[in-house]
VOGU-3710 file (C-alpha; in Angstrom, 3 decimals, decimal comma):
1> xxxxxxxxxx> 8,747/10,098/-1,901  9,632/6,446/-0,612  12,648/4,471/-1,316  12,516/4,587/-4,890  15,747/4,889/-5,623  16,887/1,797/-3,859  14,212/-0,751/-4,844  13,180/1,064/-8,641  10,343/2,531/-7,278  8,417/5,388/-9,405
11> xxxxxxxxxx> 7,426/8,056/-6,876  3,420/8,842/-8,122  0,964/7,099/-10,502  -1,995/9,746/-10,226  -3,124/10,627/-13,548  -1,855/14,416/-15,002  -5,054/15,497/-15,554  -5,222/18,972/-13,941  -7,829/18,934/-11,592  -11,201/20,806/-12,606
21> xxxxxxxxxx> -12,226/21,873/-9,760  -8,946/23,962/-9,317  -8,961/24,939/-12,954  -12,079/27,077/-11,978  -10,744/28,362/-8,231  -7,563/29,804/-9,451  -9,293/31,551/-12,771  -11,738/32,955/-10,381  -9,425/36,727/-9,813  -12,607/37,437/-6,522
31> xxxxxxxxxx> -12,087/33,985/-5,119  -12,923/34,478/-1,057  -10,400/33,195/0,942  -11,685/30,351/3,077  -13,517/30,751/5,884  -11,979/27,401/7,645  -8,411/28,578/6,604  -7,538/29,516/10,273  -9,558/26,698/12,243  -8,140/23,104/12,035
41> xxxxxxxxxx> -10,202/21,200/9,872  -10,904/17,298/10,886  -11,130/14,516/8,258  -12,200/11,138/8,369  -9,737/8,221/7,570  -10,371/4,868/6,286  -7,193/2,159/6,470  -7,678/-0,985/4,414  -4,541/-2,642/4,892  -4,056/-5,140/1,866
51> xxxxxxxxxx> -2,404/-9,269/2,565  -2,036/-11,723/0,792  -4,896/-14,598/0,206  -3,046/-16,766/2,588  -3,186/-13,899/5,209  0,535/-12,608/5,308  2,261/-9,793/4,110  0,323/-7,315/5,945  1,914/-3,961/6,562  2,684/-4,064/10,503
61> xxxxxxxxxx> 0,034/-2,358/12,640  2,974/-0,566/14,253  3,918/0,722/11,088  0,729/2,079/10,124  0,396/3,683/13,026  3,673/5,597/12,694  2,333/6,708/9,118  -0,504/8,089/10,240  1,284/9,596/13,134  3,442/11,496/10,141
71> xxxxxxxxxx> 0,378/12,474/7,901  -1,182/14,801/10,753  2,516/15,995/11,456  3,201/17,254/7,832  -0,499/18,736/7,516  -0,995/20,026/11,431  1,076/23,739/10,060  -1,780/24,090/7,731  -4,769/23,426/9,889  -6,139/20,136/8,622
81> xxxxxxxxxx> -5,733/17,194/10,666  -7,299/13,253/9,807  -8,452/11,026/12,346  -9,176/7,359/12,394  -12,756/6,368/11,130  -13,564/2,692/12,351  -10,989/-0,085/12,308  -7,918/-1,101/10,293  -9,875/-3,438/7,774  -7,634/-6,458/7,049
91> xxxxxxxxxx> -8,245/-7,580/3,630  -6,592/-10,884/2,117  -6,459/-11,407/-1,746  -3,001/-11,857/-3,750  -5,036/-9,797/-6,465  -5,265/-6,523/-5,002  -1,809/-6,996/-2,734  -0,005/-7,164/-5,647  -2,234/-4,969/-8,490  -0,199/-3,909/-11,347
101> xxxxxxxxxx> -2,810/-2,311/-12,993  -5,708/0,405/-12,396  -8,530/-1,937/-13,812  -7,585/-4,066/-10,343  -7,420/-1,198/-8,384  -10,829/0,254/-9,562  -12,131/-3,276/-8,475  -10,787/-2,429/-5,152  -11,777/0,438/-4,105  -15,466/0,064/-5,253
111> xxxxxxxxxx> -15,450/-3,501/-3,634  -14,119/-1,597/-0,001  -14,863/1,697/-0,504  -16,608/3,600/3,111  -18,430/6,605/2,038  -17,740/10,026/2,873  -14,053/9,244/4,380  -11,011/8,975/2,802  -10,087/5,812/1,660  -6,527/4,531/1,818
121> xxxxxxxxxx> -5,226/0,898/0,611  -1,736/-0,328/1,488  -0,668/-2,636/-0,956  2,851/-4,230/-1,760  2,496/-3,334/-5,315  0,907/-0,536/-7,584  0,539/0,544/-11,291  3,819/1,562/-13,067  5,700/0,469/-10,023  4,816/3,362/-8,038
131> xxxxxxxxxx> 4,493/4,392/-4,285  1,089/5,054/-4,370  -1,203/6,700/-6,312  -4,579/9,066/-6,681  -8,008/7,479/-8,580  -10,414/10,519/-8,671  -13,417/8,414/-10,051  -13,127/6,260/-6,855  -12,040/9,092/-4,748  -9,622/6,445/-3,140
141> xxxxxxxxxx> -5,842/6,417/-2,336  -3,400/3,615/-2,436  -0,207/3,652/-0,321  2,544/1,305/-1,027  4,300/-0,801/1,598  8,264/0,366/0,859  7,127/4,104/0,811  5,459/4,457/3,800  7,226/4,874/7,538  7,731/7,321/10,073
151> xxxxxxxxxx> 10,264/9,414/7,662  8,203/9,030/4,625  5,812/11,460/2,695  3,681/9,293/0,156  1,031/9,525/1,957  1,110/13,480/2,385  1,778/13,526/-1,321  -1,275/11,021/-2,376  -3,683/13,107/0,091  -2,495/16,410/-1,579
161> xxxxxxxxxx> -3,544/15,225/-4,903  -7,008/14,108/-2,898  -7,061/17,675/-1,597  -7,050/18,608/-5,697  -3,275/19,677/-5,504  -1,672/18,848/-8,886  2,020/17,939/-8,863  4,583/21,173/-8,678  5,836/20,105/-12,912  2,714/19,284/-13,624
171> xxxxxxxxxx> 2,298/18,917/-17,873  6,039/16,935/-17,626  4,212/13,850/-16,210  5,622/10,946/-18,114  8,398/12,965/-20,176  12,047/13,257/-19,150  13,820/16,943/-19,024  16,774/16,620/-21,123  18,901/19,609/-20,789  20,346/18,968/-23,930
181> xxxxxxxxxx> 17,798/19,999/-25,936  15,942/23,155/-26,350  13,606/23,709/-23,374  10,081/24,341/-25,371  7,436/27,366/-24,752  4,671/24,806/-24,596  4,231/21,427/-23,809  0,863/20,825/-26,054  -1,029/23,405/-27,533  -4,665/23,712/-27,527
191> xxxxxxxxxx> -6,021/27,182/-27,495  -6,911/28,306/-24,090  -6,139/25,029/-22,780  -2,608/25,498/-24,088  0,087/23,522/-21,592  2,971/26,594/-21,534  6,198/25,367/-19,625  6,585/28,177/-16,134  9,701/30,306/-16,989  12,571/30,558/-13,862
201> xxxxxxxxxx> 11,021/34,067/-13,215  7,667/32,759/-12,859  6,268/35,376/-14,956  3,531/32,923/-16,411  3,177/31,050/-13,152  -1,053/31,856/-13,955  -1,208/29,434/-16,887  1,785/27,718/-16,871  2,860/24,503/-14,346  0,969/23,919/-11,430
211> xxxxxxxxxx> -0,519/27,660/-11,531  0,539/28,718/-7,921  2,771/31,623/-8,329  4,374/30,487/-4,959  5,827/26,901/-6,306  8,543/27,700/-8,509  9,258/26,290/-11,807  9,993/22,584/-12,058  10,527/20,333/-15,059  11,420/17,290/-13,104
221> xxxxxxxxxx> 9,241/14,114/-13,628  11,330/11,484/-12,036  12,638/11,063/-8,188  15,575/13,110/-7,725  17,412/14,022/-5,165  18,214/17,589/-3,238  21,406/19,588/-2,302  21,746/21,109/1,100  19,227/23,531/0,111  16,380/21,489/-0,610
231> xxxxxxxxxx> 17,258/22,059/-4,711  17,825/19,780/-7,105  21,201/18,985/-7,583  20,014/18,667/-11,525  20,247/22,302/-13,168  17,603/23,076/-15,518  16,995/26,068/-18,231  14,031/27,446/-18,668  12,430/28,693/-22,453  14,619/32,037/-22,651
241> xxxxxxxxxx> 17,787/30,499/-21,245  17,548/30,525/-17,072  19,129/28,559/-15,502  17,567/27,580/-12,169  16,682/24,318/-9,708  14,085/22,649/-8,557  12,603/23,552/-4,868  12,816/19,918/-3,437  10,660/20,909/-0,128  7,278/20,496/-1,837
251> xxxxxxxxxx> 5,151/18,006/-0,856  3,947/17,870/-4,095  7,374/17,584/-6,427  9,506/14,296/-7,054  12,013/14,751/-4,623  12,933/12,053/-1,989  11,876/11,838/1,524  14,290/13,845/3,099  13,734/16,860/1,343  10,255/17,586/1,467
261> xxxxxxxxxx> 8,803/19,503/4,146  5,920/21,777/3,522  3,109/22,893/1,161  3,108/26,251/-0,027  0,808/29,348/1,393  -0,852/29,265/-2,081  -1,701/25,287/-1,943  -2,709/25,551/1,688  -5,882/28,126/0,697  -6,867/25,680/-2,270
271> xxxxxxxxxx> -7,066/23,043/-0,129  -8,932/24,501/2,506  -11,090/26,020/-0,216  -11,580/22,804/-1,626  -12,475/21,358/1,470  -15,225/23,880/2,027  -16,395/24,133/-1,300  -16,223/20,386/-2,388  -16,023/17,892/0,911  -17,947/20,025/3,343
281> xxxxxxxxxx> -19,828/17,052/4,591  -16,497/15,245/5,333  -15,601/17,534/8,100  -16,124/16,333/11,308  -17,745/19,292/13,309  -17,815/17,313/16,778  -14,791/18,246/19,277  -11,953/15,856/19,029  -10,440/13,840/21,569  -7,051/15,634/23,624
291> xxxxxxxxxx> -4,273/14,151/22,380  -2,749/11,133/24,907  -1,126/11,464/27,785  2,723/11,684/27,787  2,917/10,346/31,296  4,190/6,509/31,442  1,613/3,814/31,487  1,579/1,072/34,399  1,649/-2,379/33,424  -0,478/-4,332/36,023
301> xxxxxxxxxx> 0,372/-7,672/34,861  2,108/-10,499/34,439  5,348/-9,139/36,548  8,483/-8,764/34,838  10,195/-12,152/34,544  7,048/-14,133/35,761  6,542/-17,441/34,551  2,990/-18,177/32,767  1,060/-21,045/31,040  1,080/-20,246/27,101
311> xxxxxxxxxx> -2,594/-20,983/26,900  -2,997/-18,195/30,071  -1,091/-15,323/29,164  -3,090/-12,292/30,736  -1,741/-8,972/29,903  -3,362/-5,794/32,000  -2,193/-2,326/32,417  -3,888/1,082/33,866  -5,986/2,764/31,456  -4,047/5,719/29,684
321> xxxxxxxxxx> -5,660/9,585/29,754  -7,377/9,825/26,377  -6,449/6,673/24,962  -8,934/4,649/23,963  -7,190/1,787/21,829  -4,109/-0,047/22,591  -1,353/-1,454/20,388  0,430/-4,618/21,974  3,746/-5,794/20,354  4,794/-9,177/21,715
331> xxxxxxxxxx> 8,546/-10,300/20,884  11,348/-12,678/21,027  13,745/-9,848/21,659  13,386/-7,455/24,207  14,749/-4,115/21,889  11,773/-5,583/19,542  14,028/-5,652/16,711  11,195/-7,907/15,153  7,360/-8,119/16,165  6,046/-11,472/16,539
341> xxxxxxxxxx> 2,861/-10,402/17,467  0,432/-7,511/17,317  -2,997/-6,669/18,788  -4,969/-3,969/19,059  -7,464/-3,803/21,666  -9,949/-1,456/23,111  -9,989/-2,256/26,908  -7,083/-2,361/29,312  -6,319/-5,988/29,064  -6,063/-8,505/26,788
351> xxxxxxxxxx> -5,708/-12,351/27,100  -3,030/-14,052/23,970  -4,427/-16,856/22,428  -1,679/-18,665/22,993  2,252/-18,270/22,533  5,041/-21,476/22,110  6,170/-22,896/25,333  9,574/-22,722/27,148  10,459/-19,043/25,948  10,771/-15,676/27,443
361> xxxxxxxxxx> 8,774/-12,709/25,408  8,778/-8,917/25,687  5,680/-7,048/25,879  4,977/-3,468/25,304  1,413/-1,717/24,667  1,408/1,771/22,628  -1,675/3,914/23,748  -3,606/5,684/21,180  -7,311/7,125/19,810  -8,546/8,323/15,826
371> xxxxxxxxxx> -6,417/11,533/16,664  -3,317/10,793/17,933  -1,645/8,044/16,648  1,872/9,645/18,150  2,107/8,130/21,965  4,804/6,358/22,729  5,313/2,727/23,952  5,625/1,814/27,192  8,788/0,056/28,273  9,388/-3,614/28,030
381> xxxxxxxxxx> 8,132/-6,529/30,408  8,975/-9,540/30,002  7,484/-13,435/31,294  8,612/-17,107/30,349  5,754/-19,375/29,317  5,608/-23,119/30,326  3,336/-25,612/29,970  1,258/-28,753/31,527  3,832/-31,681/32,414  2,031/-34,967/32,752
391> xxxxxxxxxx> 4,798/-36,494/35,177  3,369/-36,605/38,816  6,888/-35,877/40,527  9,307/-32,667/41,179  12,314/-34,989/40,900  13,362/-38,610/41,421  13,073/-38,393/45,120  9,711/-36,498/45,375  6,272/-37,630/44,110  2,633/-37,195/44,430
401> xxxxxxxxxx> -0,771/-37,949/43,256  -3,171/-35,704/42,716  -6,825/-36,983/42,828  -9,678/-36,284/41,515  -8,945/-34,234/38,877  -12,184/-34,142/37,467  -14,453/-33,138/40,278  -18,264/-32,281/40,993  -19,618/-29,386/41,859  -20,066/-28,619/45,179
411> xxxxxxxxxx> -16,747/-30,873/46,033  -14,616/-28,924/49,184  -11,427/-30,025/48,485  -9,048/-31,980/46,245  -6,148/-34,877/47,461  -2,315/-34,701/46,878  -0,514/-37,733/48,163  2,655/-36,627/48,709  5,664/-38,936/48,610  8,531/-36,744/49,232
421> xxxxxxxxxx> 11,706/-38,377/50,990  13,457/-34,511/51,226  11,800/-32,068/53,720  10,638/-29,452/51,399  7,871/-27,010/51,824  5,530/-26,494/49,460  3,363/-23,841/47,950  -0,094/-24,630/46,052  -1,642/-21,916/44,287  -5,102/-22,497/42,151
431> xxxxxxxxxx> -5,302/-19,975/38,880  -8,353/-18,963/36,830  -8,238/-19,893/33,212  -7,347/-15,485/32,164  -4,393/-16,457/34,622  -5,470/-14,628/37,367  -4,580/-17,012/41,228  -7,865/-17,803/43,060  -6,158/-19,695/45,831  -2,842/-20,223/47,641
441> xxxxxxxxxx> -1,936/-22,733/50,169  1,272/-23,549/52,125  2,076/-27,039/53,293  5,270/-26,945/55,746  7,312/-30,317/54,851  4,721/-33,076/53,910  6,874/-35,608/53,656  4,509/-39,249/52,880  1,443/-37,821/53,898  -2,372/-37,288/52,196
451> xxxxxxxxxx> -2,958/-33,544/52,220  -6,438/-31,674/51,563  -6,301/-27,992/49,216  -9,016/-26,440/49,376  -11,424/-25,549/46,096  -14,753/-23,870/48,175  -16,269/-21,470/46,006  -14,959/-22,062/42,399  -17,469/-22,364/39,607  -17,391/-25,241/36,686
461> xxxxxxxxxx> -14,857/-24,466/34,724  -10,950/-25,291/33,881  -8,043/-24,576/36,225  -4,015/-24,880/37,003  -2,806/-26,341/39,855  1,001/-25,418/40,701  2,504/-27,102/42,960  5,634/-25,132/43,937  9,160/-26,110/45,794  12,842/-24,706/45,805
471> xxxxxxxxxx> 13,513/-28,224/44,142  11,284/-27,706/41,172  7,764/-26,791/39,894  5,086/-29,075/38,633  1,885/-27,576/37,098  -1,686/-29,848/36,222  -5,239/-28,515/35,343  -8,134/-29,809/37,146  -11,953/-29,638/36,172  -14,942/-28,753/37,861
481> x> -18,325/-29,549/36,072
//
């Protein structure tokens, strides 16, 4: 899984302790099938998305998003799908970001832990260097930053081993095939409890490996690589002499990213059965939301290429079928080859705090709900901010005076005192402080005279006067009390 091999990353740090609970499911020979095997089974989903102290370093929403999108996709052939219980939860502290260690991961998941949902952290570092990793005691998953992503499979991986899948070589966790030596019979011997190695004909696949007789034999413990058929390119020997390769498909193996693909038949019933048997409660019984609409979303505002103050930057588009959170990726660049900014908001609109002055940003808004995280974006608008200029003139040649500008309720009108030697005409338009216009007013070639705009009917509060001509734009807030 990930992108070990470019940055030294380990694929898995989940303990090779052979899960109990399957120990006893696969030695029971009259083990039902599960009932839920053939009806999608929903689970709940908790993100804790790990910074630093200082509030950086976060995985980008976008990101996660596309993750989560891939988790359902690998796990909707077997009937279990995850949704989205509560909100991201941003968490700042350099310790946990950048845990080396299971003592500080402990700490972490039974400082943040939500019951009865699965728990996943996304850190930038993990034990051993690894892309994520398993802790049954805190029933808790962490995720790595470089091993996540639309293409990757970590996650699928780390929620197999939740599911009580143990890897596909399980018993060669932390030894290195060598097929120079002697492949052994055993890997530790201990009477019933003896660890044999699975032959290439899988004639001990019962007590030997993972024990699915439908995974097939693999001795590989580090992240390898597949051939065109989803083998290893390494050849191993088994105990009498086999030669054979790994099946690089598995969810549960070491291979990278590209190669894996599925669970097998086998793992899918003990997962299901686990479910039933061991995280009944879990399961969400209620009827999910419909997946989102495919249909393109309408933006509603600002219009593409408008011009808005930075401290007044509404965005508003037409609620989306099904949707019922929005993603909003704000950039300098309108292919969004970087994300400046992200939000994600429940309602159709949201209002940015505030964005630099003087530059033109792209906007897009990705619909989604706890179910589908797989909607697409919209395409791009785009606006240029400005802001406040305290000069009273829209050149050399054409002044005015605006007075009062702090005014009392119940006041009609406000004064511009034009001084304009070109014969210009002139727009006034009044805007709320979300950015929305509340007035507009047309003055046809003032030249030197006093003018009147009218302000009848607006509450206390801030606004923007802009004054408007083809020989420039001047823009001034006003005050009612």
């Amino acid at each position: 899984m990930g992108l070990w091999g470019q940055e030294n990353v380990n694929p898995c740090a989940t303990t090779g302790e052979y899960p109990e609970w399957l120990k006893g499911y696969l030695e029971n020979p009259n083990r039902p099938r599960a009932r839920n095997a053939d009806e999608v089974v929903y689970l709940p989903m908790s993100i804790h998305s790990i910074g630093k102290t200082d509030g950086t370093g976060h995985y980008p929403l976008l990101k996660i998003l596309e993750s989560f999108c891939t988790l359902n996709k690998d796990f909707e052939p077997y009937n279990i799908q995850f949704y989205l219980k509560g909100e991201i939860e941003i968490i700042n502290r350099d310790l946990y970001y950048d845990h080396d260690n299971y003592s500080d991961g402990t700490r972490m998941m039974r400082t943040y832990n939500d019951p009865l949902t699965i728990n996943t952290y996304i850190t930038n570092n993990a034990p051993s260097n690894a892309c994520g990793y398993y802790t049954p005691s805190e029933d808790a998953i962490v995720v790595r930053k470089p091993c996540l992503g639309i293409s990757g499979h970590t996650w699928t991986h780390e929620v197999g081993h939740w599911l009580s899948l143990p890897h596909t070589f399980y018993g060669w966790e932390g030894r290195t095939y060598d097929a120079n030596e002697e492949t052994p019979a055993y890997l530790r011997i201990n009477g019933k409890d003896t660890l044999y190695v699975e032959n290439a004909l899988g004639t001990n696949c019962t007590k030997a490996g993972d024990g699915f007789c439908d995974t097939p034999a693999d001795y590989l413990s580090l992240g390898w690589s597949c051939n065109g058929n989803f083998q290893s390119i390494q050849v191993q020997k088994d105990p009498y002499g086999i030669d054979f390769r790994s099946d690089g498909s598995n969810f549960m193996c070491y291979s990278t990213d590209a190669c894996q693909s599925k669970f097998s038949d086998e793992q899918m019933e003990a997962m299901h059965a686990y479910i039933e048997q061991s995280k009944a409660y879990y399961v969400n019984n209620s009827i999910p939301s419909n997946k989102v609409s495919d249909d393109p979303m309408t933006f509603e505002g600002p219009e593409d290429g408008e011009k808005v103050h930075y401290q007044s930057i509404k965005l508003q588009w037409k609620h989306h079928p099904n949707a019922d959170h929005y993603l909003i990726n704000i950039s300098k660049f309108s292919f969004f080859v970087t994300i400046d900014y992200e939000f994600i908001v429940e309602g159709n609109s949201f209002t940015v705090p505030e964005l630099p002055v003087d530059k033109t940003w792209y906007w897009r808004v990705k619909p989604f709900n706890a179910y589908d995280a797989c909607a697409g974006f919209t395409e791009a608008g785009g606006f240029t901010t400005y802001d406040i200029t305290d000069i009273d003139e829209i050149n050399e040649s054409n002044r005015l005076e605006i007075f009062p500008t702090l005014i009392g309720s119940g006041t009609a009108a406000i004064n511009i005192d034009f001084e304009f030697s070109d014969l210009l005409n002139v727009e006034v338009d009044i805007y709320g402080a979300t950015g929305q216009m509340l007035k507009q007013q047309h003055f046809a070639n003032p030249g030197r005279s006093l003018q009147q705009v009218d302000i009848a009917g607006l509450t206390a509060g801030l606004y923007l006067l802009k004054i408007s001509t083809e020989k420039g734009t001047l823009i001034k807030r006003i005050a009612i009390q």
